[in-house]
N, C-alpha and C positions, 0 to 999 in steps of 0.2 A: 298802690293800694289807696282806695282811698273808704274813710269812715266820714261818712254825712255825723250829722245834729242830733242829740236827743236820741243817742245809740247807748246801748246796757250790753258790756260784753261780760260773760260771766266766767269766776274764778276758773283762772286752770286752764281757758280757751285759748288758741292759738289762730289767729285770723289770717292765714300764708298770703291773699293777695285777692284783689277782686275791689267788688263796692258793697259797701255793710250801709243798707238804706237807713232813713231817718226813723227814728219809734219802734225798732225791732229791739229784742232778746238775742245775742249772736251765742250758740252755746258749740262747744264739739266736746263729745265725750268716745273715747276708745275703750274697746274691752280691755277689761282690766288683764295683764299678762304677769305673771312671777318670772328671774331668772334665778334657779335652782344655784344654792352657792356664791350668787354674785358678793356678798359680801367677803366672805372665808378668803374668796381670791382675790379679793382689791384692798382689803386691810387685813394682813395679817400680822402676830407681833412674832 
């Protein structure tokens, strides 16, 4: 991977591999997904 000069990656983005040019915005955003209960079932007391 590589990231040139004068790059703005923004919150939250995950850059897996490639060239992220010079003077860009690098943004990824995912629909957003719920898991039903994930918490109930990883902390319960």
């Amino acid at each position: 991977m590589t990231i040139e000069d004068d790059v703005m990656i923004a919150a939250g983005t995950t850059v897996p591999s490639g060239v992220v040019k010079s003077g860009v915005l690098a943004l990824s955003r995912t629909k957003m997904r719920t898991v039903k209960d994930y918490f109930y079932k990883h902390f319960k007391n």
